[in-house]
N, C-alpha and C positions, 0 to 999 in steps of 0.2 A: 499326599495326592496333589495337593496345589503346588507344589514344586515341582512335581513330575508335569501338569499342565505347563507351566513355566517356562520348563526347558524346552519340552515341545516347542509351542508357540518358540521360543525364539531360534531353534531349527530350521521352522517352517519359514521365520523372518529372516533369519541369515542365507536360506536356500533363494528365496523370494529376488535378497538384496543381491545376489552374486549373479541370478538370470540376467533379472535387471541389466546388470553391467555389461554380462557377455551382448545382450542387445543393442544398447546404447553404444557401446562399439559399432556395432553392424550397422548401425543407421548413420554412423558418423563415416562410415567408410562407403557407405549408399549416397551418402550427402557431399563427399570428395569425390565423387565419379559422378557425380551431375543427376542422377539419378535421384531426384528429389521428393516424388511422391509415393515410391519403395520406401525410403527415409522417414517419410512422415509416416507411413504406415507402422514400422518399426517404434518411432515416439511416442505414437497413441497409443500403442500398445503395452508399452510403461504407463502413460497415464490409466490408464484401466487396470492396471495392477494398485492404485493408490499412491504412487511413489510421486512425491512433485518435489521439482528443485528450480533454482534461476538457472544453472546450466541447463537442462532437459527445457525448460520454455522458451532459451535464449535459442537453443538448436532450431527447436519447431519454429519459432517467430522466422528467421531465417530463411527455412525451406518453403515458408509460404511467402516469401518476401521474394526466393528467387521465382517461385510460378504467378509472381505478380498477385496475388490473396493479399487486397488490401488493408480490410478489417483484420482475419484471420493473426497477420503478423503482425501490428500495431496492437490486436488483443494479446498476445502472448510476448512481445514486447515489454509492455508496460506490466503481466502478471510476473514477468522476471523483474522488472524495476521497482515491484512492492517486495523481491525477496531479496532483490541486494540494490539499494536505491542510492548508493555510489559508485557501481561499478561503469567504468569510463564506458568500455565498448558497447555496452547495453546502452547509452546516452546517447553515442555516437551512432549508433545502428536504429534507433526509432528515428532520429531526425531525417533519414534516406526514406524510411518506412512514410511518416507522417507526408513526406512531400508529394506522393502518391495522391494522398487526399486531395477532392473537389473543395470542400466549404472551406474557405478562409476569414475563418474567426480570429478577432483579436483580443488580447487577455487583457483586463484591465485589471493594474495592480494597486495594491495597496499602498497607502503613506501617510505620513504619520503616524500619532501614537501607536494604531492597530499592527502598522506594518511592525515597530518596532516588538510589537509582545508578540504576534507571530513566529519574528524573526527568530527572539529570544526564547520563545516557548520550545520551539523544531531542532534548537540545540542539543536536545537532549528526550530520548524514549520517556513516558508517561513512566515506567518502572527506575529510572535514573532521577527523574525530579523526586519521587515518593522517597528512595534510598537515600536523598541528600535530606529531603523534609526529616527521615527519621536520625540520619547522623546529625544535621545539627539541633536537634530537641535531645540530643544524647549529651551532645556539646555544651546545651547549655545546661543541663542538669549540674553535669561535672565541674563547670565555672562557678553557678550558683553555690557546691557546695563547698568548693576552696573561698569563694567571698566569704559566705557566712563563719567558716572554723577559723581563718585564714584571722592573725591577731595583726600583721602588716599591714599600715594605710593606706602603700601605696599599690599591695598585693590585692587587698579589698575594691582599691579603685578601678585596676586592671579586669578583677575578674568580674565584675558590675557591668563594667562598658564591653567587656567582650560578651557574656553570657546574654546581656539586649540584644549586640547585632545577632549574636547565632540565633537567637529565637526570632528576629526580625526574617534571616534569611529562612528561618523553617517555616513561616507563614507565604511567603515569597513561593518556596518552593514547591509546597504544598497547594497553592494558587494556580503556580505552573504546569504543575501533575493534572488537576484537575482541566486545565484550558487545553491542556495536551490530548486529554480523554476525550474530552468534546468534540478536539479537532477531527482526531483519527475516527469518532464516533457517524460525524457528522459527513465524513469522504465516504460518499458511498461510488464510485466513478464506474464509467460504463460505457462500451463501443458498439456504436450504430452498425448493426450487418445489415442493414437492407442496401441494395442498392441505393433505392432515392426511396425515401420517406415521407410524409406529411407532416409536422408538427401542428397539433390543434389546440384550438385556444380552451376547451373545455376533452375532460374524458367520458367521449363519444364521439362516433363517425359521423355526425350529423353537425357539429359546431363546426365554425371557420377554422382556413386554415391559415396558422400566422403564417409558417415559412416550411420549407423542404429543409432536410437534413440528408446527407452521400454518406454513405462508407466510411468507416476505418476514424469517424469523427468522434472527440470523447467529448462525454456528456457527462456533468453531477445531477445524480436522483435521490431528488427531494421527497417525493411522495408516491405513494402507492392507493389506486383506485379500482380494484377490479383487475383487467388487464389492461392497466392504461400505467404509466410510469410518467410523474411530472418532474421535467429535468430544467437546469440549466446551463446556457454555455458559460463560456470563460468571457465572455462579452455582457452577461448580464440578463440574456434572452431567458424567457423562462417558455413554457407552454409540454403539451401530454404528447406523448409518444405511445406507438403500441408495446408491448409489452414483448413482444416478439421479434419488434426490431434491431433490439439491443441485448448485448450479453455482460451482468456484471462482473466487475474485475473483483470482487477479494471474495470469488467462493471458489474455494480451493479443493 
C-alpha cells in the first residue's frame, strides 16, 4: 500500500513538474514580447504550486524590474542570490535594480582579525567545515594508530606530528562549522515594501522617530516585538520598523 501511495505521489509530482515547465515557457515568451505583467502572472502561478528556483526568481525579479517595482525586484533578486549566490548575472542585475533605490546607506566593513575568520569561515558551507572536522578526526585516528604499532623512529615521529596537526585542524574546523552556523543563523535579511516608512526608536507608534526608510532598502532583523521588527542597516543604524513594512528574504 505504501508503494502504491508512493508512485502516486510521484505521478502527481512529475505531472505537477512538467505543467510547471510548459508554464515557465509561457511566461518567458510573455516576458520576450514585453508583455511583462501577463509574465508575472504566469511566475506566481508556479509559485503557488510550491515550486521555487534561482531561475523562476531571477525571471520575476526581472519583470518587476522592467515595470519599475522597486522593492518587488531587489526582493526576488536577492531570494535568487540566496539560491545561487555566485551566479554573475543575478550580481549584475541587482546592482541596476539596487540603483532605483532612494536611501543611501553605506556599508561599514570589517578588518582585522574578525574580518579575517569571516573571510575564512564563508569559504566553505557549515556542512563542508563538519565533513573536514570529521575527516580529519578520522585522519588522525589512522596516524595515531600507525605511531603507536609503527616499530620505526622515524615512522613514529611522522605519524606523531602529523596525527597533532590533523586533530589541530579538526578542532579548527569544527570551530568553523560552528561560526558558520551562527553566521547563516544570525542573517535574517529583509526588504522595506513601503514606500517611505518611519523607523522608531521604541516598538510603538508613540516613540520618536529616528529616521525614514524608501523601498527596495535591505534591512538585517535582529528582533521581534509584537508587530514591530528591530532591524539594522549596513551602516550600523539600528531602530523598530512595522512589521508590515518589510518582507523577509529566506522564507521560501
Amino acid at each position: 500500500m505504501k508503494q502504491l501511495i508512493y508512485i502516486i505521489t510521484l505521478f502527481i509530482s512529475s505531472l505537477s513538474l512538467a505543467q510547471n515547465e510548459a508554464i515557465f515557457d509561457q511566461a518567458n515568451a510573455l516576458y520576450n514580447e514585453g508583455n511583462y505583467e501577463a509574465a508575472l502572472g504566469k511566475y506566481n502561478t508556479i509559485l503557488e504550486s510550491g515550486q521555487h528556483s534561482a531561475a523562476l526568481y531571477f525571471n520575476i525579479a526581472n519583470a518587476h524590474y522592467r515595470l519599475n517595482h522597486i522593492a518587488p525586484s531587489i526582493y526576488y533578486f536577492e531570494k535568487a542570490l540566496l539560491l545561487k549566490p555566485n551566479d554573475k548575472e543575478i550580481k549584475n542585475n541587482i546592482v541596476y535594480a539596487r540603483n532605483m533605490t532612494i536611501d543611501d546607506i553605506d556599508d561599514i566593513p570589517e578588518v582585522g582579525f574578525s574580518r579575517l575568520v569571516t573571510n575564512t569561515t564563508n569559504l566553505m558551507s557549515f556542512d563542508n567545515w563538519a565533513k573536514t572536522a570529521i575527516g580529519m578526526v578520522v585522519l588522525f585516528i589512522v596516524l595515531f594508530l600507525i605511531y603507536y604499532f609503527s616499530e620505526s623512529t622515524s615512522k613514529k615521529r611522522f605519524a606523531f606530528v602529523s596525527s597533532m596537526l590533523s586533530i589541530l585542524i579538526a578542532f579548527l574546523a569544527l570551530g568553523f562549522a560552528f561560526h558558520k552556523y551562527e553566521l547563516v543563523e544570525k542573517n535574517q535579511p529583509a526588504i522595506v515594501f513601503a514606500v517611505e516608512t518611519p523607523i522608531k526608536s521604541e516598538p510603538n507608534l508613540r516613540s520618536p522617530e529616528s529616521f525614514k526608510l524608501h523601498e527596495g532598502t535591505k534591512v538585517q532583523v535582529l528582533d521581534t516585538v509584537s508587530n514591530w521588527k528591530r532591524i539594522e542597516l549596513s551602516d550600523g543604524k539600528t531602530g523598530w520598523i512595522s512589521s508590515d513594512a518589510i518582507k523577509m528574504l529566506k522564507v521560501f
